[in-house]
ZALUM-133884 format. One record per atom (N, C-alpha, C, CB): residue in one letter; x, y, z. Coordinates in steps of 0.2 Angstrom, whole numbers, plus 2048, in hexadecimal, padded with zeros to 3 digits. Glycine has a CB too. Layout:
N
aXYZ...
***
This chain:
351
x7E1F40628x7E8F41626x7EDF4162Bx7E8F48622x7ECF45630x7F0F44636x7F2F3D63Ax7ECF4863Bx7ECF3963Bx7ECF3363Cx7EEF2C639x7E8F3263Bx7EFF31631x7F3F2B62Dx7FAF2F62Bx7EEF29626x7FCF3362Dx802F3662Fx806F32635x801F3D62Fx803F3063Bx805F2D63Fx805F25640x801F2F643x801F2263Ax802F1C63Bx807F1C636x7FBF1863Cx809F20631x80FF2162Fx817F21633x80DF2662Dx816F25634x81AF27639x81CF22640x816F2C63Bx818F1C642x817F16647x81EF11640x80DF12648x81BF1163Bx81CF0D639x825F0C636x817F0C636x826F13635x82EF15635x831F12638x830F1B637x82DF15640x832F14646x835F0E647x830F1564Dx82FF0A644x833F03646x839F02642x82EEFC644x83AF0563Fx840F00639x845F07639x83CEFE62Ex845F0E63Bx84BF1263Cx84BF15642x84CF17638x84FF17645x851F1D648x84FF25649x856F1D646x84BF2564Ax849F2B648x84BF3064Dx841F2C647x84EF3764Bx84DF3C64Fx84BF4464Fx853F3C651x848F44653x842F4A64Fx843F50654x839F4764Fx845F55653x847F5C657x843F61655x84FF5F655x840F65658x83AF6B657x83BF7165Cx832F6765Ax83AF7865Ax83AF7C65Cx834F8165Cx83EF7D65Ax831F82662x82AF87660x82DF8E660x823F88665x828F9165Dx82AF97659x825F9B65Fx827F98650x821F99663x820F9F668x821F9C671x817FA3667x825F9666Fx824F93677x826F8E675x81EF9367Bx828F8867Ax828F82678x822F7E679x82DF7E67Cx81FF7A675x81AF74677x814F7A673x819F72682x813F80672x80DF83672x80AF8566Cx80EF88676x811F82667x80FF81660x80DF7B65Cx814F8265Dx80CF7B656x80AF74653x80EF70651x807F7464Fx818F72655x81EF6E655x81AF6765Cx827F73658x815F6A65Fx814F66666x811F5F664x80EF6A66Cx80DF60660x80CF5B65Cx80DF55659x80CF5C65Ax813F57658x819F51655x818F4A659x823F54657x819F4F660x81AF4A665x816F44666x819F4C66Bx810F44663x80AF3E661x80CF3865Cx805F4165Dx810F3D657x814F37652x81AF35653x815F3A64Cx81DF39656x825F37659x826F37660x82BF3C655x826F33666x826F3566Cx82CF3866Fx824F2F670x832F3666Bx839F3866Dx83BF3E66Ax83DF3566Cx837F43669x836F4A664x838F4D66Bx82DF4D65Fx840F51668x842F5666Ex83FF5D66Ax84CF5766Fx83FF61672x83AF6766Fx840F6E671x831F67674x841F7066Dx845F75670x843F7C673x849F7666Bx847F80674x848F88676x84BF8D676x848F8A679x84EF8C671x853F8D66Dx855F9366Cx852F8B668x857F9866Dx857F9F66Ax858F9E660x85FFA566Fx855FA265Dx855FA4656x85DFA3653x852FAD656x861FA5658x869FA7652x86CF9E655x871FB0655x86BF9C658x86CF94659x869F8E657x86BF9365Ex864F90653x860F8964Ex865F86649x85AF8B649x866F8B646x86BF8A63Ex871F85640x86FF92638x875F87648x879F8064Bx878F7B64Cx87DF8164Fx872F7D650x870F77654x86EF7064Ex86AF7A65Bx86DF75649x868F6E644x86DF6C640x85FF7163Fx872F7063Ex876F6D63Cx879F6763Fx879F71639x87BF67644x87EF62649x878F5C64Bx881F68650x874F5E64Bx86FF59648x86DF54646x86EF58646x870F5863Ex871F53638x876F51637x871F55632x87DF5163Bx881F4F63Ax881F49640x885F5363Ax87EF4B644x87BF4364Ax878F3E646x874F46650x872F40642x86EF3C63Fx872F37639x869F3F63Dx877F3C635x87AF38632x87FF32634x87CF3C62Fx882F34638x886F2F63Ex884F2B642x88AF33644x87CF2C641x879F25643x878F2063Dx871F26645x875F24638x875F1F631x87AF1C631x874F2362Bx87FF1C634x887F1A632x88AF15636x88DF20635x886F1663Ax888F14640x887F0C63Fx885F17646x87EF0C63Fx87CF0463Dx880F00638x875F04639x880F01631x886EFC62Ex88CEFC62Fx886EFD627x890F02634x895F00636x896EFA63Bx898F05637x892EFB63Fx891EF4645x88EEF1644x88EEF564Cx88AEEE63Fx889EE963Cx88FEE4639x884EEB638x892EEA634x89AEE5630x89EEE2636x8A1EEB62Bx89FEE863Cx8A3EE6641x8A2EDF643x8A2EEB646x89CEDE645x899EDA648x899ED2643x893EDD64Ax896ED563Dx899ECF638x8A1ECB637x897ED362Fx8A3ED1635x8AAECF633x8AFECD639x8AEED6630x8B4EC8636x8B9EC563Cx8BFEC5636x8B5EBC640x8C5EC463Ax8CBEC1636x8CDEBA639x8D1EC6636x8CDEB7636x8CEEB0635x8D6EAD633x8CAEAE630x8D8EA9634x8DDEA6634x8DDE9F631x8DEEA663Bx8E1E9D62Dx8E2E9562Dx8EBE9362Cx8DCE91626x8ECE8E62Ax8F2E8B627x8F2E87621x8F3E8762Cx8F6E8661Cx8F6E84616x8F7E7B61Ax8FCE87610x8F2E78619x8F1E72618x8F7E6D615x8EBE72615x8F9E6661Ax8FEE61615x903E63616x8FDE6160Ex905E6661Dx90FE6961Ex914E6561Ex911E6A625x91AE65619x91CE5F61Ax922E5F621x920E5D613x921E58624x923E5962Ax92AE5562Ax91EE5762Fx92EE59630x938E59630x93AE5C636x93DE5D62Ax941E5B636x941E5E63Dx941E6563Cx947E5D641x941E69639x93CE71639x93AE70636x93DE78637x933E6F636x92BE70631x929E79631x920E6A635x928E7962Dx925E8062Ax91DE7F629x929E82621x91BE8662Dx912E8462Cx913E8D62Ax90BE81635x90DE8D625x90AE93622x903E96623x90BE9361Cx905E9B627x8FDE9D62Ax8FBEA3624x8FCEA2634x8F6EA5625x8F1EA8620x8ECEAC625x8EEEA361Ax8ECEB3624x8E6EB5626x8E0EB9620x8E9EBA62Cx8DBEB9623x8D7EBA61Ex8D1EC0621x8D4EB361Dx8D0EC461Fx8C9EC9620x8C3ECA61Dx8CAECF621x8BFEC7622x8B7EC861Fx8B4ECD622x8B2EC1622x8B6ED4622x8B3EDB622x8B0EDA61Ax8BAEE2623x8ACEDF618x8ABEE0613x8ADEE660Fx8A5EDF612x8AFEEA614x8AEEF2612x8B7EF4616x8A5EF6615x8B7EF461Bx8BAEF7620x8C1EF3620x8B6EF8626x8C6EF6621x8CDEF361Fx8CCEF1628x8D3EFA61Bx8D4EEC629x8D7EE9631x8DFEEA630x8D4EDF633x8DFEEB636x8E7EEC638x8E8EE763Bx8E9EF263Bx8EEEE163Ax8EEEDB63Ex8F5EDA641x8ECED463Ax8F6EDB646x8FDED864Bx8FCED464Bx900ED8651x902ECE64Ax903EC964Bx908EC8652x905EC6646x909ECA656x90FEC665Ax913EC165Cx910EC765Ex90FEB965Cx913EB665Cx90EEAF65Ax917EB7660x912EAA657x90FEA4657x90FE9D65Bx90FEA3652x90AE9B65Fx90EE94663x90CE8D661x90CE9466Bx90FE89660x90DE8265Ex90CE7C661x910E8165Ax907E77660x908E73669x906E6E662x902E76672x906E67668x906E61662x8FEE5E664x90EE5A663x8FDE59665x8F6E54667x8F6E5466Fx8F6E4C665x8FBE54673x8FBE52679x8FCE5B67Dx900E4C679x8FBE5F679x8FFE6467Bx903E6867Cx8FFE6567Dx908E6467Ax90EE6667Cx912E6B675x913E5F67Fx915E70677x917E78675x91CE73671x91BE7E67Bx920E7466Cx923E72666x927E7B664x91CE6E661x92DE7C666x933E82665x92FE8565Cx93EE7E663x92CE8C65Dx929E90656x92EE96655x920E93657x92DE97650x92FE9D64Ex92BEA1647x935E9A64Cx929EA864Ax926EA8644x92CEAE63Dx91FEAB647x92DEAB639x933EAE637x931EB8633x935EA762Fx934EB9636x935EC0634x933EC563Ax931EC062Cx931EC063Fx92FEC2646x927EC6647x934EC6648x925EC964Cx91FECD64Cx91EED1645x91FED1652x917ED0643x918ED363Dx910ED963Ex918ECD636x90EEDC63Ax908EE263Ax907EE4633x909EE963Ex8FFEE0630x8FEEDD629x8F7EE362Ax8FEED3627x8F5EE6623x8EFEE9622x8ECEE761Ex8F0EEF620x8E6EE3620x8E2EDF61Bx8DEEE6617x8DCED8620x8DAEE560Fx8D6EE7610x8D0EE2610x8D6EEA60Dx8C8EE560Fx8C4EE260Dx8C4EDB60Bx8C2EE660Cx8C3ED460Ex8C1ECF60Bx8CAECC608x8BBED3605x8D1ECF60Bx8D5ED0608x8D7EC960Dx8D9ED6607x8DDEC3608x8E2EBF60Bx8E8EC260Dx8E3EBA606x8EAEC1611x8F1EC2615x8F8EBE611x8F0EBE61Ex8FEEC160Dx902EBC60Cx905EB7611x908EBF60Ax907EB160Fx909EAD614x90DEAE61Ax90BEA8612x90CEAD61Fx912EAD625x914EA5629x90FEB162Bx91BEA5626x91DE9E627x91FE9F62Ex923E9C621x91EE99632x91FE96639x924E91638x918E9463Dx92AE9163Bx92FE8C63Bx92EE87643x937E8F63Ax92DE82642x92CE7E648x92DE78647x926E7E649x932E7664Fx938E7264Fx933E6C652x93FE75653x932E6864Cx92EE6164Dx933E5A651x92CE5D645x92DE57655x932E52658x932E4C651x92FE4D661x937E4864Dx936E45647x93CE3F647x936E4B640x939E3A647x93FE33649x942E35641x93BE2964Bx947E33640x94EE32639x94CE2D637x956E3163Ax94DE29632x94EE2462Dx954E23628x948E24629x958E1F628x95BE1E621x958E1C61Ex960E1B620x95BE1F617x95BE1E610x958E18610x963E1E60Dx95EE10613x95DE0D612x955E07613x961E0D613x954E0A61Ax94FE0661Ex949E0961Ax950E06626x943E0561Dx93EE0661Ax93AE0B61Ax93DE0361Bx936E0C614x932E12617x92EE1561Cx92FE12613x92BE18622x928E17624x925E20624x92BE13627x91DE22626x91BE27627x917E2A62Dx918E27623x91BE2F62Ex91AE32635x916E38634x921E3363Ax912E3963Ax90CE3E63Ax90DE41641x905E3B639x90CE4863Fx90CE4C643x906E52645x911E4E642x901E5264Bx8FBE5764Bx8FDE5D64Ex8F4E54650x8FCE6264Bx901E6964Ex8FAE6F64Dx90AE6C648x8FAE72652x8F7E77654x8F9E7D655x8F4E76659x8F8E84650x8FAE8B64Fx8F5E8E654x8F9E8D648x8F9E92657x8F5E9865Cx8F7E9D65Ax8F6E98664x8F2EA4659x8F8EAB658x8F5EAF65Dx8F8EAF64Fx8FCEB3660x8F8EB6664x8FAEBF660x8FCEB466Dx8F4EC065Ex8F4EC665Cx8ECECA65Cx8F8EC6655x8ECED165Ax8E7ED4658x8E5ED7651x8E8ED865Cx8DEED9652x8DDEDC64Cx8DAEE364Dx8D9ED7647x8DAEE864Bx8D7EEF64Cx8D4EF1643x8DEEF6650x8CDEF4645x8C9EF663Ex8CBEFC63Dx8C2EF663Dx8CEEFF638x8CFF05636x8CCF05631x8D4F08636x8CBF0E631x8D0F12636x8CAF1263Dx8D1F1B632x8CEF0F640x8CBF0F649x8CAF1564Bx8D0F0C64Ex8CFF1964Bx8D0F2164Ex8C9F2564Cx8D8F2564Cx8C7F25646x8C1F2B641x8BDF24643x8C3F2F636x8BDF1E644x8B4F1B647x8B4F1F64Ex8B3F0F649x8BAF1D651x8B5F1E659x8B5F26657x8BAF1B663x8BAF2C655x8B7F33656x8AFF35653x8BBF38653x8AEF3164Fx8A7F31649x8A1F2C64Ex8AAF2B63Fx8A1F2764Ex89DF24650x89DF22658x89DF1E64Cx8A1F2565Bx8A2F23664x8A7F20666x89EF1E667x8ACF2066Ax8AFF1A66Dx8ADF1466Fx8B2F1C672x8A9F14671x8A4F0B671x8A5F0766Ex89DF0B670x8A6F08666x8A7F06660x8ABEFF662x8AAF0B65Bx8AAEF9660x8B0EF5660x8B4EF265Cx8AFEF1663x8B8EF865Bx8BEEF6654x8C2EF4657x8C0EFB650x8C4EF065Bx8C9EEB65Cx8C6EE465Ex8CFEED662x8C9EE0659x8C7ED865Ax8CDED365Bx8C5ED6653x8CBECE65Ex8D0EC865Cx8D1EC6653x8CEEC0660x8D5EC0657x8D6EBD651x8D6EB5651x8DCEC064Fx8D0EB064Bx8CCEAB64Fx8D4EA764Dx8C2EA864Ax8D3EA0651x8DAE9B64Fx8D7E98649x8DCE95654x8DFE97648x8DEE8F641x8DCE8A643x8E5E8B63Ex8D9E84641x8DBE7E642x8E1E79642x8D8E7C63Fx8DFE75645x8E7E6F646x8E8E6B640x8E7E6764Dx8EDE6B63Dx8F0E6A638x8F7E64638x8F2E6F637x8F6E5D633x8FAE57634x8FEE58630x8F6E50634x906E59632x90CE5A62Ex90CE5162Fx915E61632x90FE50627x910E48626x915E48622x90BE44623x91AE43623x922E4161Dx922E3A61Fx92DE4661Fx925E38619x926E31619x92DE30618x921E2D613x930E2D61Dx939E2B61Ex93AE2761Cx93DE2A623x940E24618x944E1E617x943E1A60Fx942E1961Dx943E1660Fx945E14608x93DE0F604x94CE0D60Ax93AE15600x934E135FCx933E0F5F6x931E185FAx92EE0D5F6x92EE0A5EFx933E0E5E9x925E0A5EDx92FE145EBx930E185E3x936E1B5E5x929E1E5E0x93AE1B5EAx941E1A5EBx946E175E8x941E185F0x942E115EAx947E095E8x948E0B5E1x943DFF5EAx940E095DCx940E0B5D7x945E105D2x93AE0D5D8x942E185D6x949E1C5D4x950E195D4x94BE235D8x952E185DAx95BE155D9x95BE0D5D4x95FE135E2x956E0B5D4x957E075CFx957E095C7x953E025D0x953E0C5C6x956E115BEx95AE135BDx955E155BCx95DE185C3x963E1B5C5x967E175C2x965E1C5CBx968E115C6x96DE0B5C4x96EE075BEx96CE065C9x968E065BBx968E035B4x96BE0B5AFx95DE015B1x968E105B0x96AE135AAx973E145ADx963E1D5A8x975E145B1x97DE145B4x980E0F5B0x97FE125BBx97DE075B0x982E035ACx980E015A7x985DFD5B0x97CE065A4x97AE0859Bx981E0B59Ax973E0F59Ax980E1259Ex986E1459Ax98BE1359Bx986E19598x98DE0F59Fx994E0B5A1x995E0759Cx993E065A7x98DE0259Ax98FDFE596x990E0158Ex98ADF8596x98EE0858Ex990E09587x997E0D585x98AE0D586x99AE0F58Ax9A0E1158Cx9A5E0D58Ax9A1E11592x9A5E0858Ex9A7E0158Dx9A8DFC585x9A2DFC593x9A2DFF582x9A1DFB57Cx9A3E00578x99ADF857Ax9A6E07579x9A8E0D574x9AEE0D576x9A6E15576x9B1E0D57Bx9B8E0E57Dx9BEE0857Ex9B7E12583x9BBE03581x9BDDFD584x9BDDF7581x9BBDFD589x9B6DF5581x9B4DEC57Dx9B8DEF575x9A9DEA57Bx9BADE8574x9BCDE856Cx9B7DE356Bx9C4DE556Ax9B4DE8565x9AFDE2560x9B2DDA55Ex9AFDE5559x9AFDD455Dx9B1DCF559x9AFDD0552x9AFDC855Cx9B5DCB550x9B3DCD546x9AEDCA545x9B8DC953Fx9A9DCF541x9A2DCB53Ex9A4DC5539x99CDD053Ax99FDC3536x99DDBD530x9A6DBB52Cx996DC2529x9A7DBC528x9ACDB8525x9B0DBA51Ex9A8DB0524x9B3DB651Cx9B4DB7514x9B3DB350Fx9B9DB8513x9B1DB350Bx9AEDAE506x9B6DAE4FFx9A5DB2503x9B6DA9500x9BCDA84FAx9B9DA94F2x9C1D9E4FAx9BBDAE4EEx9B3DAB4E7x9B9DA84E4x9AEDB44DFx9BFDA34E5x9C2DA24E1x9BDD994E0x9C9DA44E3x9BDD984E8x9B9D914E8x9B3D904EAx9BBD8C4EAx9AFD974ECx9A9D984F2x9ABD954F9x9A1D944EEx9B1D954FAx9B0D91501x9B0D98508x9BAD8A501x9ACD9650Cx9ACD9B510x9B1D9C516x9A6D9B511x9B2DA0519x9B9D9F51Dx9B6DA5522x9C2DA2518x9B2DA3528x9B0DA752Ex9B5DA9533x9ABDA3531x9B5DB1534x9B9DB3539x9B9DB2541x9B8DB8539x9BEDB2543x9C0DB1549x9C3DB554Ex9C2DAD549x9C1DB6555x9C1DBC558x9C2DC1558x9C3DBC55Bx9C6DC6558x9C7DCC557x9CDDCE552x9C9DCD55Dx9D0DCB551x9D8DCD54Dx9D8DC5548x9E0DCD555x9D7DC6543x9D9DBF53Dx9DEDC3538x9D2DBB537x9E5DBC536x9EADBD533x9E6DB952Ex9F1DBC536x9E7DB9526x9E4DB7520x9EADB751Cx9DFDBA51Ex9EDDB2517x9ECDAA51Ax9F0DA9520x9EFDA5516x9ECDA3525x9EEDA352Bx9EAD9B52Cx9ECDAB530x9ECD9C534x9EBD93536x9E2D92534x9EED90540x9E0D9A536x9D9D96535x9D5D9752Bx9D2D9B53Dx9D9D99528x9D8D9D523x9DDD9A51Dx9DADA6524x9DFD9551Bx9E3D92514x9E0D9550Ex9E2D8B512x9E6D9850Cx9E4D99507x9EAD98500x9E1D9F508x9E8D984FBx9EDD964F6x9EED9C4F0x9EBD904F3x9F1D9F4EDx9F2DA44E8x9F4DAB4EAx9ECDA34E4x9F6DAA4F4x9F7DAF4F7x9FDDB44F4x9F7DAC4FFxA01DAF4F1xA07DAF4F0xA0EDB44F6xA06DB34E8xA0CDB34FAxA10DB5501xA0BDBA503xA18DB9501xA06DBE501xA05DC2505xA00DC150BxA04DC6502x9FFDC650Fx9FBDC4514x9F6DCC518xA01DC051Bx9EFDCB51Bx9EFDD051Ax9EBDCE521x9ECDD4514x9EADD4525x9E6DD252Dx9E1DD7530x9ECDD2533x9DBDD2530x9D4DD3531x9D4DD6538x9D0DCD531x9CFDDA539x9D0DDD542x9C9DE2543x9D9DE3545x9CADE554Bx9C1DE854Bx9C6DEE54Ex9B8DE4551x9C1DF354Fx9C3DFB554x9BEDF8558x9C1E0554Fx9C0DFE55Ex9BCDFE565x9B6E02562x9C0E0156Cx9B0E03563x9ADE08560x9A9E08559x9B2E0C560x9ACE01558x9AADFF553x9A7DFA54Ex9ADDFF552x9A0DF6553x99FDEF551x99CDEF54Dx99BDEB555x99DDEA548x99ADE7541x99DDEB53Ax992DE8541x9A5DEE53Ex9AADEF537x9AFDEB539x9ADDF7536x9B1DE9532x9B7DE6532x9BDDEA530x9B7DE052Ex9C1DEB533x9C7DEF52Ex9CDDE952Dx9CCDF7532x9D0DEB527x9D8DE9525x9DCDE9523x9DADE7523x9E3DE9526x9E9DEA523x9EEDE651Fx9ECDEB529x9F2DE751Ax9F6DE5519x9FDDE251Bx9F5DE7517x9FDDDC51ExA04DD9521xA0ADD951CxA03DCF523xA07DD8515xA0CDD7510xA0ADDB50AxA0DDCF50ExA10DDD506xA0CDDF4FFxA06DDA4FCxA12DDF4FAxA03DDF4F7x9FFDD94F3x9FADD84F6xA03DD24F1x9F6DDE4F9x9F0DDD4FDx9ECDE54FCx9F3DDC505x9E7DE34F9x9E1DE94F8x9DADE94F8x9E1DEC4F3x9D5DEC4F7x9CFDEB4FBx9CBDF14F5x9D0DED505x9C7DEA4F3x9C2DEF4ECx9BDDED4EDx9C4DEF4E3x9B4DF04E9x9AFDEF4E9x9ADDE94E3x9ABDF64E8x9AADE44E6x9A8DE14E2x99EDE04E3x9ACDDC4E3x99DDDF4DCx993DDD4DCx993DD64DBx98EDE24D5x992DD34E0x990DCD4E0x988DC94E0x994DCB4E6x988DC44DBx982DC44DBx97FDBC4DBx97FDC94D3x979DBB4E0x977DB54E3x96FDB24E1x979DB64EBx96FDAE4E1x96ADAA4DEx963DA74E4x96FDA44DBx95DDAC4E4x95ADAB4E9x953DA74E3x95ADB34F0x952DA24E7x949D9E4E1x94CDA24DCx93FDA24E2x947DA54D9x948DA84D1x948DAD4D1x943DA74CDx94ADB04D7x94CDB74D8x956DB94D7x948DB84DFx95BDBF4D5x95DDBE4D5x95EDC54D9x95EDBA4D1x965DC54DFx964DCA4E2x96CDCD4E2x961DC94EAx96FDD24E0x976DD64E2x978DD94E6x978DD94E0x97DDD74E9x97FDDB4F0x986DDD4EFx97EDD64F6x988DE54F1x98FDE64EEx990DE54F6x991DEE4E9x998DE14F4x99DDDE4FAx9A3DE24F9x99FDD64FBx9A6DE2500x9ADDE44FFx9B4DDD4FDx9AFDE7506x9B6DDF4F9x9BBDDA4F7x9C2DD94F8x9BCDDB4F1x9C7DD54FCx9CDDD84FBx9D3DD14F7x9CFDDB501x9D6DD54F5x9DADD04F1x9E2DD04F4x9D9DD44E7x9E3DC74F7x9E8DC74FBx9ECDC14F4x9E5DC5505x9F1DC84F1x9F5DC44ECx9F1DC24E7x9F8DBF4EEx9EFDBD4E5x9EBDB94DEx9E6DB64E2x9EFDB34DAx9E3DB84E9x9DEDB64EDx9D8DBA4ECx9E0DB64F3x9D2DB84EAx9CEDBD4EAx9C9DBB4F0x9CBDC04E4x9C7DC14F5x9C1DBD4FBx9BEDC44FCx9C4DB9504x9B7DC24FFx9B3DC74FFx9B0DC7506x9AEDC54F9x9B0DCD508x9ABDCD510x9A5DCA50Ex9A8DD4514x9A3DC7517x99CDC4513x997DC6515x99ADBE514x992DC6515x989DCA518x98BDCB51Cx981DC751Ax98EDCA522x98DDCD528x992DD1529x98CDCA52Ex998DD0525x99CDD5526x99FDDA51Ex9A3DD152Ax99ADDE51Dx99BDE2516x99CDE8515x996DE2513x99FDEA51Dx9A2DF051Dx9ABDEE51Ex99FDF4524x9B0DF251Bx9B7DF151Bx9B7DF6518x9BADEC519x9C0DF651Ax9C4DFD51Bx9CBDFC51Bx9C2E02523x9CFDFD517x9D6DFA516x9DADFF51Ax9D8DF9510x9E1DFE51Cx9E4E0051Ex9EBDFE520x9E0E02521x9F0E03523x9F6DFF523x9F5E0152Dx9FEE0251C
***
C-alpha cells in the first residue's frame, strides 16, 4: 500500500505543484511525518512550537492558493496581446482621415491602454504631418473588448484636378505607428497577490499599411450626372416656356354645315369672315378665333360684332355601315352656322 501510495504520489508531481509542510510531534525527522520525504522530496519539515502551527498553516494555504492562481494568470498574460488595425479603403485628400481600432484578446482580465501619439510615414518613409484628434487619450478595454474609433487626421501629399479635365486615380501607401502602452489590471492586487515579477505591462502590436485611394476630375458617371442635370433643366425650361410664354397655334378648323365646305385654321389669331374664311349669311357680323398660352388644343372665341354665339351641337357621320355621333361645339356668326372640327372640339366664347 505504501508503495502504491508513492507511485501515486510520483505521478501528481508531474502535472502540479505540490507543497507539503510536516511537523513532528516529538522531534523533527523522528516521526512518521519523516516519511513523507520518500513521496514528496521537497517536504519541509518543521519545529515549530505548538501555539505557531494554526499561523503558520494557514499562511500556507494561502501560498498554495496563490500558486493555483498564479498558473492561469501567466498563462492569459502570456496568451493575450492588444492589437491594433485601421478601417480599411481611406478616402484620400489633402487631410485623409484614418481610423484606428484597438482590440483585446485577454480572456478574462481587463487592459488599460495610453495612446500618446500617432505617426504616419508613406512607402518611401517619409513622415507625412498627423494628428491624433482629441489628442493623447487612456481607453479601458474589457475582456475580448473593441476600442471606439480614433480618428488620425493626416495631411496627404495629393495633386488637384478640375472638374473639368479628366478623371484620374491616385493612390496612396500610409503606415500607422502608435506609440503607447498597455497595463493589465488591476496591476497593483496582481503583483501584491502573485509577485512583482508578474508582467502586467505590455506593448502594443502595430497596424498594417493601408492604401488611401480618390479618383479626381471629370468621370464617366460625372459627365453622365451633369448631363441629366442638363436635360431635366431644359425640360423644365421647355415646360415653362410652353405654360407661360409659347402661344399655341389654332388646331383643325371649321366646318360650314351650311355647304360641308371645310375652312382650316391658321396660326394663332383668325378673324371669321375674313381673307382666309368667306363666308355668306354673315350678315356683318364677325367673330375671332385665338389660343391662351397654357393652353394647346383649345380654341377660344370672341365676338368682333353682334350676332355671334356658340351652342352644342350632335353631329352625326357616316362610317361603312356603321353610324357614329360626335357632339361639337357650334357657333353661329349671323345666319352662319360652323362647327369646330375633330381636332378642335373644345371652345369657349367670350368677349
Amino acid at each position: 500500500a505504501w508503495q502504491d501510495l508513492q507511485r501515486r504520489a510520483t505521478d501528481v508531481s508531474r502535472t502540479h505543484n505540490i507543497s507539503v509542510y510536516g511537523d513532528g510531534l516529538t522531534g523533527v525527522g523522528s516521526t512518521d511525518v519523516g516519511l513523507v520525504k520518500r513521496l514528496f522530496p521537497g517536504t519541509v519539515l518543521l519545529g515549530l512550537p505548538s501555539d505557531q502551527l494554526g499561523s503558520f498553516f494557514k499562511e500556507a494555504i494561502t501560498r498554495a492558493r496563490v500558486e493555483q492562481l498564479r498558473k492561469p494568470v501567466s498563462a492569459e498574460i502570456a496568451a493575450g496581446r492588444v492589437t491594433s488595425r485601421v478601417d480599411p479603403a481611406p478616402h484620400l485628400g489633402d487631410s485623409t482621415t484614418l481610423r484606428l481600432r484597438l482590440h483585446s484578446s485577454y480572456a478574462h482580465l481587463p487592459v488599460r491602454v495610453t495612446v500618446s501619439r500617432v505617426t504616419v510615414t508613406g512607402p518611401d518613409g517619409r513622415q507625412f504631418p498627423a494628428t491624433l484628434d482629441g489628442g493623447a487619450q487612456t481607453l479601458l478595454l474589457g475582456p475580448g473588448q473593441d476600442s471606439p474609433d480614433l480618428p488620425v487626421t493626416v495631411l496627404t501629399p495629393v495633386e488637384r484636378r478640375h472638374w473639368w479635365q479628366l478623371a484620374r486615380t491616385q493612390r496612396q501607401s500610409l503606415q500607422a505607428r502608435i506609440d503607447g502602452s498597455a497595463l493589465i489590471e488591476p496591476s497593483d492586487l496582481l503583483h501584491r497577490t502573485l509577485g512583482s515579477r508578474l508582467p502586467t505591462a505590455t506593448g502594443l502590436s502595430q497596424p498594417g499599411a493601408v492604401t488611401a485611394s480618390a479618383t479626381m476630375g471629370l468621370t464617366l458617371r460625372r459627365l453622365l450626372e451633369l448631363l441629366g442635370v442638363l436635360a431635366l433643366a431644359l425640360v423644365g425650361v421647355g415646360l415653362l416656356f410652353r405654360r407661360f410664354v409659347w402661344l399655341p397655334t389654332l388646331p383643325g378648323g371649321l366646318l360650314n354645315l351650311d355647304d360641308d365646305r371645310y375652312i382650316p385654321f391658321h396660326g394663332k389669331r383668325m378673324t371669321v369672315p375674313g381673307p382666309r374664311a368667306e363666308l355668306a349669311r354673315t350678315d356683318g357680323a364677325r367673330a375671332q378665333f385665338f389660343t391662351k398660352r397654357g393652353r394647346p388644343g383649345s380654341v377660344f372665341v370672341r365676338s368682333l360684332e353682334p350676332d355671334v354665339a356658340l351652342e352644342q351641337l350632335e353631329v352625326q357621320t357616316s362610317l361603312s355601315s356603321e353610324r357614329q355621333i360626335k357632339r361639337l361645339d357650334r357657333v353661329l356668326i349671323g345666319r352662319a352656322r360652323l362647327a369646330l372640327s375633330k381636332q378642335a372640339r373644345t371652345g369657349k366664347a367670350g368677349r
